[in-house]
N, CA, C and O atoms as a Tinker XYZ file with bonds, in Angstrom:
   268  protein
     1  N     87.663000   54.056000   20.756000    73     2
     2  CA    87.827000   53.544000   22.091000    64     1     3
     3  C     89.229000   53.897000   22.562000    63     2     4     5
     4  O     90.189000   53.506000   21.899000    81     3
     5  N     89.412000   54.647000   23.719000    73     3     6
     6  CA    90.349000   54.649000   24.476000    64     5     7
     7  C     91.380000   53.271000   24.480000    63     6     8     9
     8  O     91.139000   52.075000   24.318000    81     7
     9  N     92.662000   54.041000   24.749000    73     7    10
    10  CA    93.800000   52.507000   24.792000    64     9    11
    11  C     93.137000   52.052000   26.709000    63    10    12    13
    12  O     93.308000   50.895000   27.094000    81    11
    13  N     92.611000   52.839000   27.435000    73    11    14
    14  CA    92.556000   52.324000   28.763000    64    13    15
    15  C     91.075000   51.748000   28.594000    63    14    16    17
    16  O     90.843000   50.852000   29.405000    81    15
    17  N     89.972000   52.062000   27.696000    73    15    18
    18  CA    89.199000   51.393000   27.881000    64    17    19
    19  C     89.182000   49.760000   26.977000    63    18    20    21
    20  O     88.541000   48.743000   27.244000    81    19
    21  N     89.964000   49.981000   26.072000    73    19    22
    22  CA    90.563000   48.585000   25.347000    64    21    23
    23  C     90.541000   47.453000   26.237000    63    22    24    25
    24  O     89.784000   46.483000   26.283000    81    23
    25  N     92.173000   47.999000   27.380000    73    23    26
    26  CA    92.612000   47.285000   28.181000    64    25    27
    27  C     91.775000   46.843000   28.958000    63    26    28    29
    28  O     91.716000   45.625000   29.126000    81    27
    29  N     90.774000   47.838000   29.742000    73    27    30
    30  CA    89.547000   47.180000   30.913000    64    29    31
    31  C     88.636000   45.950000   29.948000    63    30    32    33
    32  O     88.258000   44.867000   30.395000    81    31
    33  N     88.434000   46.425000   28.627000    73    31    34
    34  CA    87.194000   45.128000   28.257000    64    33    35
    35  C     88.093000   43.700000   28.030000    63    34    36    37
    36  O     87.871000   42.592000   28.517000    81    35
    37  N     89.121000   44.099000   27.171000    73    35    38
    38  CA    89.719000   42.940000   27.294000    64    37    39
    39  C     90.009000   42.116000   28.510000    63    38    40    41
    40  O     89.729000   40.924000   28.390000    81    39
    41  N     90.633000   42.594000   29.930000    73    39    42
    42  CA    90.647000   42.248000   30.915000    64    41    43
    43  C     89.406000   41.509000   30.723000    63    42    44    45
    44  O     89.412000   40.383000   30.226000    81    43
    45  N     88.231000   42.160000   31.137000    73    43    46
    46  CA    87.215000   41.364000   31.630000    64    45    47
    47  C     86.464000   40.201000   30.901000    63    46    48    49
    48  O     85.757000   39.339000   31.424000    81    47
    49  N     86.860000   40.411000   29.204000    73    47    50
    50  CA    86.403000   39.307000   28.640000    64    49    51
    51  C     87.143000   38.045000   28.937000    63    50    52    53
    52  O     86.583000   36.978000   29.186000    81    51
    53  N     88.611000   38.254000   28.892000    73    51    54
    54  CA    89.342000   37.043000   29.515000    64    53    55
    55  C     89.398000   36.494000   30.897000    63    54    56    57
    56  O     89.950000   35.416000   31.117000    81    55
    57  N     88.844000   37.200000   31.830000    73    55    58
    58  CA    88.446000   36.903000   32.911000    64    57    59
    59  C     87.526000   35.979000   32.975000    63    58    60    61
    60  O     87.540000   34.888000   33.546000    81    59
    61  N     86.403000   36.703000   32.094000    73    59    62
    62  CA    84.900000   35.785000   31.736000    64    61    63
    63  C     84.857000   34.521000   31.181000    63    62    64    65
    64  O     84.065000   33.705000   31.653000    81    63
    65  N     85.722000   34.161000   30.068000    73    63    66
    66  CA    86.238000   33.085000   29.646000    64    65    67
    67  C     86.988000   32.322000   30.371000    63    66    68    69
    68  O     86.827000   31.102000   30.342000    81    67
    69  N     88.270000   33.114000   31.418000    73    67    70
    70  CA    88.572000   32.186000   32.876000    64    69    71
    71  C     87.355000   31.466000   33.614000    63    70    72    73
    72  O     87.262000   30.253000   33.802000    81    71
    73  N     86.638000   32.233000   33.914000    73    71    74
    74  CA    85.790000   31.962000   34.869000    64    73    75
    75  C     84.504000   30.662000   34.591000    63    74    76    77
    76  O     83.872000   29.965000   35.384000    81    75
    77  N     84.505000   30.772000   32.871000    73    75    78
    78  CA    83.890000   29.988000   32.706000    64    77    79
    79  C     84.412000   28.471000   32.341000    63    78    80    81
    80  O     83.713000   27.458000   32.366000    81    79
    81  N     85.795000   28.553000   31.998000    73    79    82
    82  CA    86.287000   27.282000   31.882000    64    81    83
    83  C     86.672000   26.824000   33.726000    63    82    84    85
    84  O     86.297000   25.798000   34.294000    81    83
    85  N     87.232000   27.577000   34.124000    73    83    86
    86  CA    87.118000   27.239000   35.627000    64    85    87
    87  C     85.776000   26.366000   35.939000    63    86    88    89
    88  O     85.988000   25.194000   36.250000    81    87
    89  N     84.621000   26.737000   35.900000    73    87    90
    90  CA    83.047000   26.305000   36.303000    64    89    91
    91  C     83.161000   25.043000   35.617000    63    90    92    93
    92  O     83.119000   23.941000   36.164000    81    91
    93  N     83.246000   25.172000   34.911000    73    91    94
    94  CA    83.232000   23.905000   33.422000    64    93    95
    95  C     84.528000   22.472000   34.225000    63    94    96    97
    96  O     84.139000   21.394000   34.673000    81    95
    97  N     85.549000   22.795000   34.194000    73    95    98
    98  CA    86.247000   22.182000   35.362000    64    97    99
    99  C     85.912000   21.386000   36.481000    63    98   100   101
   100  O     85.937000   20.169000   36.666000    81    99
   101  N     85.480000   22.681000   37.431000    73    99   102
   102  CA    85.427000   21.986000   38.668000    64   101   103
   103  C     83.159000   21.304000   38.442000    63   102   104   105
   104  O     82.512000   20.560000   39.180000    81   103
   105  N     82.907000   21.730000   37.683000    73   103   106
   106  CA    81.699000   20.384000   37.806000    64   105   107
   107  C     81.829000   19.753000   36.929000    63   106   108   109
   108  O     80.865000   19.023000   36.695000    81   107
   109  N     82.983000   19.659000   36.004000    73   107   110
   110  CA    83.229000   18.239000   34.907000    64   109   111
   111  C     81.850000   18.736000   34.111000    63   110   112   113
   112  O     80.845000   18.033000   34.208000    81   111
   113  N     81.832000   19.551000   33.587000    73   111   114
   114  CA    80.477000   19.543000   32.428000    64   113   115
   115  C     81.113000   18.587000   31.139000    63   114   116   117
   116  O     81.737000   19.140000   30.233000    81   115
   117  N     80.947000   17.468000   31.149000    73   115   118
   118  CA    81.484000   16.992000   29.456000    64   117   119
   119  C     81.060000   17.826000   28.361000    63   118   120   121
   120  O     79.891000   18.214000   28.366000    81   119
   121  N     82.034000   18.250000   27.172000    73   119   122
   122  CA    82.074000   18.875000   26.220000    64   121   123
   123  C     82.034000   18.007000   25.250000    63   122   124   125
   124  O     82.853000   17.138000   25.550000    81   123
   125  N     81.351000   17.655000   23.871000    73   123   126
   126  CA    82.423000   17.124000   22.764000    64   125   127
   127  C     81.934000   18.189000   21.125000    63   126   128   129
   128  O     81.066000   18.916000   20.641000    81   127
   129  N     82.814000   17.767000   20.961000    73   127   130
   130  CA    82.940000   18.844000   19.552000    64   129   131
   131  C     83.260000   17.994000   18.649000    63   130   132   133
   132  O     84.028000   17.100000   19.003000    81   131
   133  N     82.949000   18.003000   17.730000    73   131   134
   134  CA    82.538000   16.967000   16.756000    64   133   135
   135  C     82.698000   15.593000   17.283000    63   134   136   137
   136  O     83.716000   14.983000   16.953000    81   135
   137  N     81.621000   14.883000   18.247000    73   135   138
   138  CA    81.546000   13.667000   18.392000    64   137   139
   139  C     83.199000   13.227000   18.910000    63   138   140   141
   140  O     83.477000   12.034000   19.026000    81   139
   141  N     84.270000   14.342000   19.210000    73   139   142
   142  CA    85.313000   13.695000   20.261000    64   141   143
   143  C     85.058000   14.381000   21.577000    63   142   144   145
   144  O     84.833000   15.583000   21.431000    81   143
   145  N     85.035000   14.018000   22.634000    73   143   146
   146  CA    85.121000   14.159000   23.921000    64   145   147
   147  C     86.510000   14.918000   24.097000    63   146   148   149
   148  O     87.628000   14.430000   23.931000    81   147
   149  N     86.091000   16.643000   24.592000    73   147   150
   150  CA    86.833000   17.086000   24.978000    64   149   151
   151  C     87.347000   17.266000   26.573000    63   150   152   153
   152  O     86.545000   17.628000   27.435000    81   151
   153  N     88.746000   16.983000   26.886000    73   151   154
   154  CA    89.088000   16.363000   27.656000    64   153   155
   155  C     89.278000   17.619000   28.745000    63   154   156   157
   156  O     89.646000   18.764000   28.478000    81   155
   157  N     88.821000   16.918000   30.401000    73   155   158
   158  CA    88.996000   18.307000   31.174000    64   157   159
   159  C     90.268000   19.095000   31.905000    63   158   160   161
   160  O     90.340000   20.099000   32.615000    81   159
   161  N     91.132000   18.245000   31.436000    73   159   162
   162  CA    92.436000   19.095000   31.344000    64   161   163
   163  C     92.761000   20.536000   30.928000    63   162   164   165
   164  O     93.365000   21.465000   31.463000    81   163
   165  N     92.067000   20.342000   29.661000    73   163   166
   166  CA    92.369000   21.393000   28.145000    64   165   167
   167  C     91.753000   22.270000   29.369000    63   166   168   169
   168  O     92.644000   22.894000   29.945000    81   167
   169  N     90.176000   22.520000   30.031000    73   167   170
   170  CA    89.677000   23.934000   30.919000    64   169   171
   171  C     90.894000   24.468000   31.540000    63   170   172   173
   172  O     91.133000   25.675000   31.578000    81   171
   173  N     92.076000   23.077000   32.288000    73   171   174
   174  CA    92.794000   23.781000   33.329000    64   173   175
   175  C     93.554000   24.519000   32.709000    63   174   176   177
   176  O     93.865000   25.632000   33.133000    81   175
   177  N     94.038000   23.959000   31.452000    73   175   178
   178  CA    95.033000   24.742000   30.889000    64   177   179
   179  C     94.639000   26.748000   30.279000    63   178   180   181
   180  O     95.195000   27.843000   30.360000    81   179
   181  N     93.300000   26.134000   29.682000    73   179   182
   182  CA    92.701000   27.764000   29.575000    64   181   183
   183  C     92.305000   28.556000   31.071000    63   182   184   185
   184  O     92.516000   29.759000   31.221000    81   183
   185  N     91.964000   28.065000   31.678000    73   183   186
   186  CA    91.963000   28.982000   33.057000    64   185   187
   187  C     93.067000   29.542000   33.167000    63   186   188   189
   188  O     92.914000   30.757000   33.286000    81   187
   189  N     94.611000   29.078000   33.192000    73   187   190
   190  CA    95.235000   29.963000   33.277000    64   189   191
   191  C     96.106000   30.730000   32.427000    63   190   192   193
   192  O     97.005000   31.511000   32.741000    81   191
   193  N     95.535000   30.243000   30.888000    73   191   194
   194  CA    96.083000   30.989000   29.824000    64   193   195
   195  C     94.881000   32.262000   30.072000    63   194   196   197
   196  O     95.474000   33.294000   30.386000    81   195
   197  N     93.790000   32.407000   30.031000    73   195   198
   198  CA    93.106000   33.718000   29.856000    64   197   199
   199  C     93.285000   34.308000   31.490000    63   198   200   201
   200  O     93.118000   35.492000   31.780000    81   199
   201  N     93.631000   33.303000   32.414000    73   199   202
   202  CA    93.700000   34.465000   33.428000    64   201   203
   203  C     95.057000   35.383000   33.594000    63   202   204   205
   204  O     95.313000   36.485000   34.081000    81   203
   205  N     95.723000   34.432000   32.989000    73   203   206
   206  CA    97.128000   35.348000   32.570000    64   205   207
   207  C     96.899000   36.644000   31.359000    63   206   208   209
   208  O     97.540000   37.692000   31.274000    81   207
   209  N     95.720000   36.144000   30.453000    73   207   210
   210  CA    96.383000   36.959000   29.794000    64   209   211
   211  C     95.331000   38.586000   30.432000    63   210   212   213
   212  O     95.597000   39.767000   30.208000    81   211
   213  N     94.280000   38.066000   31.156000    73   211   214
   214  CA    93.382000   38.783000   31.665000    64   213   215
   215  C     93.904000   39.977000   32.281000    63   214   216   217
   216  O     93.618000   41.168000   32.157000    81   215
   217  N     95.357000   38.887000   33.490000    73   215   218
   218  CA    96.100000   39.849000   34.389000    64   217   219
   219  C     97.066000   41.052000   33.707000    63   218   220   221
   220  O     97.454000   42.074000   34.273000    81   219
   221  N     97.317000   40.659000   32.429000    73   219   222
   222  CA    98.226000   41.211000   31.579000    64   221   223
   223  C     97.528000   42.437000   30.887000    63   222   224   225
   224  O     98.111000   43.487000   30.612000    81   223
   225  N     96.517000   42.231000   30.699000    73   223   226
   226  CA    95.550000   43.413000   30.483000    64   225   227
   227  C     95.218000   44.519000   31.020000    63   226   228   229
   228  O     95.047000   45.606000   30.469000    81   227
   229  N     95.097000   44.153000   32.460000    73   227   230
   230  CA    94.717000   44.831000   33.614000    64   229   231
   231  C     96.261000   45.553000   33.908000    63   230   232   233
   232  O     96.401000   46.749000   34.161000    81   231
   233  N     97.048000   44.849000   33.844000    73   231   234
   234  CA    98.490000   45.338000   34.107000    64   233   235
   235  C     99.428000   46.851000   33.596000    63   234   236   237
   236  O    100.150000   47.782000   33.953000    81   235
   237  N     98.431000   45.900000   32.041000    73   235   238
   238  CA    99.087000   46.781000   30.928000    64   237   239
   239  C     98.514000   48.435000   30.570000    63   238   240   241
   240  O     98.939000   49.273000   29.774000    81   239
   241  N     97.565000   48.455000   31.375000    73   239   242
   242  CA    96.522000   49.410000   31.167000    64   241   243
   243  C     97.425000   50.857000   31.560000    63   242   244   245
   244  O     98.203000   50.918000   32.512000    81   243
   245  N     97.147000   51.947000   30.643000    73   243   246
   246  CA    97.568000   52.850000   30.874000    64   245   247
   247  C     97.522000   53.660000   32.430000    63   246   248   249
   248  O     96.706000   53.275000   33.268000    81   247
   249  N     98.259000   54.556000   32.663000    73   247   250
   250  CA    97.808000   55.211000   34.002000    64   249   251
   251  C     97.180000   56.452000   34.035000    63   250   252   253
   252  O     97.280000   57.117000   33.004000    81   251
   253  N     96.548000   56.936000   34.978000    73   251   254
   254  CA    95.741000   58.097000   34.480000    64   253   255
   255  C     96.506000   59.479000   34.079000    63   254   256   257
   256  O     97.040000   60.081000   35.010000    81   255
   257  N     96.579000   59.898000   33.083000    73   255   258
   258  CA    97.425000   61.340000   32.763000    64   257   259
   259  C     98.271000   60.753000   31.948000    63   258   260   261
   260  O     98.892000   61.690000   31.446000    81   259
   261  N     98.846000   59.339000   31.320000    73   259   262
   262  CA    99.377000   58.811000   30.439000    64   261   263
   263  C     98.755000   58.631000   29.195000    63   262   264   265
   264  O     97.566000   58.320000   29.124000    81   263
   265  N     99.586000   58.831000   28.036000    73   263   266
   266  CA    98.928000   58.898000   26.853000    64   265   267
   267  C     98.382000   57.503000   26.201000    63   266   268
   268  O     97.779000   57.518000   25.128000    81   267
């Protein structure tokens, strides 16, 4: 795999994982994992850890004619 096609999947998997703790968020889906109630804070905080790191992906991505 290409270093630019690396960068595009990764982008989009962390996007996907944004997008889904985002959803998860804003309709309060309750989570619990082993019988503790995970709290809906923790989504806000991953929304913008993977959308950061999503953007960082996309960022980082080579340019065309770069090695």
């Amino acid at each position: 795999m290409s270093c630019s096609a690396f960068h595009r999947v990764a982008g989009i998997a962390f996007a996907a994982v944004a997008l889904a703790h985002l959803a998860r968020a804003l309709y309060q889906v309750p989570i619990d994992a082993g019988g503790t109630r995970v709290p809906l804070w923790i989504s806000w905080v991953a929304v913008a850890g993977a959308g950061a790191l999503s953007g960082w992906a996309f960022a980082s991505r080579p340019k065309p004619g770069e090695p």
